[in-house]
C-alpha positions as CSV (number, residue, x, y, z in Angstrom):
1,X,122.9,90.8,123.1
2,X,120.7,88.6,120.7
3,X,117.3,90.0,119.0
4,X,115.7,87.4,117.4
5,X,111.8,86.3,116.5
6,X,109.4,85.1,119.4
7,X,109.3,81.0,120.2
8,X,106.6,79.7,121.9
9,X,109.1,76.7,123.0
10,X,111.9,78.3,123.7
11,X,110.8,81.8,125.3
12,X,107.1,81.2,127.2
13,X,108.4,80.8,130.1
14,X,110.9,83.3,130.8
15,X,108.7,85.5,128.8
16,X,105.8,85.1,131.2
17,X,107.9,85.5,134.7
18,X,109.4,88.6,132.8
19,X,105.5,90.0,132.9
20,X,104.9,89.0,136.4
21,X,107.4,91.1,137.8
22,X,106.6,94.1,136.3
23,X,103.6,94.9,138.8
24,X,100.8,95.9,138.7
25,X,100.5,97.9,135.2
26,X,101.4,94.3,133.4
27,X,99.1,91.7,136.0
28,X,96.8,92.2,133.3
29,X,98.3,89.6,131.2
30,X,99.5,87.4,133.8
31,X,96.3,87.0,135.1
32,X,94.8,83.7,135.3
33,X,91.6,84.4,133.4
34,X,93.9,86.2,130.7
35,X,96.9,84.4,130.6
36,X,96.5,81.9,128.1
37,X,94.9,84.2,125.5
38,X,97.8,86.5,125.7
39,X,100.1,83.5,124.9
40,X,98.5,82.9,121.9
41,X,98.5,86.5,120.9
42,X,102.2,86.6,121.4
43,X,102.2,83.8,119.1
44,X,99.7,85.4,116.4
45,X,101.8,88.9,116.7
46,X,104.9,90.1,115.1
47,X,106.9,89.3,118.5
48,X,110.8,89.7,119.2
49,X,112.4,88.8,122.3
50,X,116.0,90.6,123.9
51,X,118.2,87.8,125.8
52,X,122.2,88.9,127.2
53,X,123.5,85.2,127.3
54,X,120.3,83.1,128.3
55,X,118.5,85.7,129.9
56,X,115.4,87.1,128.3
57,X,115.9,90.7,129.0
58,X,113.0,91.9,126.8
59,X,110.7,91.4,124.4
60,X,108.2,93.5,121.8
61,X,104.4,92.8,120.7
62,X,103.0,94.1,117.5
63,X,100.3,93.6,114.9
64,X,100.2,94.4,111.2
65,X,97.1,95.9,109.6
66,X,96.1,94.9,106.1
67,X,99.9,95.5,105.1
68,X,99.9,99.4,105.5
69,X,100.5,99.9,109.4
70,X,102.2,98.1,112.3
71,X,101.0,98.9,115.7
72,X,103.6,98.1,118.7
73,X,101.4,97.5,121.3
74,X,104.3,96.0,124.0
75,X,107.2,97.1,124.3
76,X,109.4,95.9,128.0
77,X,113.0,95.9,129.1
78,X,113.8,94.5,132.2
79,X,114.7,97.3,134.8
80,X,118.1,95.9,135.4
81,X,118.8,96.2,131.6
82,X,117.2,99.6,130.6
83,X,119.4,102.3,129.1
84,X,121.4,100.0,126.9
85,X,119.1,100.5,123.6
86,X,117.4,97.4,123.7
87,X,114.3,98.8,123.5
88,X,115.2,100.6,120.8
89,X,116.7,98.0,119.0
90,X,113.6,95.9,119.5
91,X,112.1,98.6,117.5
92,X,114.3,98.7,114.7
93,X,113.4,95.0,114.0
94,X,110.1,96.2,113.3
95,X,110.3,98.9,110.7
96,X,113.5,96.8,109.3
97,X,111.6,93.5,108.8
98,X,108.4,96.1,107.6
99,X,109.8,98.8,105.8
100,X,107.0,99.7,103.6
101,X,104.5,100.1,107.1
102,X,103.6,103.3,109.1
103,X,104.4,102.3,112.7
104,X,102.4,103.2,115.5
105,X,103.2,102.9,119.1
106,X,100.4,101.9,121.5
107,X,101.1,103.5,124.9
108,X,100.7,105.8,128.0
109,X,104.8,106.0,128.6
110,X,105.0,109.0,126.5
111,X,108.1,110.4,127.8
112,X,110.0,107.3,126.7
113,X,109.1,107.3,123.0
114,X,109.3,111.0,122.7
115,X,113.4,110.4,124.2
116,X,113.3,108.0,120.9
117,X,112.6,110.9,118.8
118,X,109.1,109.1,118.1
119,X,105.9,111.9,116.8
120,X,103.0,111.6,119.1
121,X,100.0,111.0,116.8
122,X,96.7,111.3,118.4
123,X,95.0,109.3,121.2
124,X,93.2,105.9,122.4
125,X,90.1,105.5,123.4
126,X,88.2,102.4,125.2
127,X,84.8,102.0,123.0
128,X,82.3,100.9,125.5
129,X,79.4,98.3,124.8
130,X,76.3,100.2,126.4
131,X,74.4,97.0,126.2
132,X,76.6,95.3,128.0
133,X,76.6,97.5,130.8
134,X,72.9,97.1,131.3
């Protein structure tokens, strides 16, 4: 297995078909209306893809903050090749490549990162624009 850094050229496309069949918890950024904004944040992210051979078999999405934090906010292994550590190994390009960074984990799969040994710190919550309700 090969862990490398995201290329737009080279890893769109699989990338993309790798979302779509994840259902319904991922349509979000396979969505038409979304799609395209979601490529370019893969692009503007600190983004690693998994491939066995020349099949993407994962990938990782993450932000830095002002140099002090990294927040992971994807993380997906292919069914087929869960329980092999890629996941985890995904991870450990992030706090490798940013060593000096707290890093946070985005999610609602709690059981998963908890498995890793990960501390649960705190909660998200969805601000809401009250005007834009109206």
């Amino acid at each position: 297995m090969k862990i490398r850094a995201y290329n737009k050229d080279e890893d769109e496309d699989q990338l993309m078909k790798m979302i779509e069949t994840e259902g319904k918890e991922w349509a979000c950024y396979s969505d038409e209306s979304v799609s395209d904004k979601y490529k370019l944040a893969l692009c503007n992210s600190i983004t690693y893809v998994a491939y066995e051979g020349d099949r993407l078999c994962g990938y990782s999405r993450s932000i830095n903050d002002c140099g002090f934090y990294v927040y992971v906010c994807d993380l997906l292994v292919m069914p087929k090749y869960r329980g092999r550590k890629i996941g985890r190994k995904l991870m450990e390009c992030i706090y490798t490549e940013y060593p000096n960074h707290i890093v946070y984990v985005m999610s609602d799969v709690d059981e998963y990162y908890m498995e890793q040994g990960y501390k649960r710190e705190g909660s998200i919550y969805e601000v809401t624009n009250s005007k834009k309700e109206q």
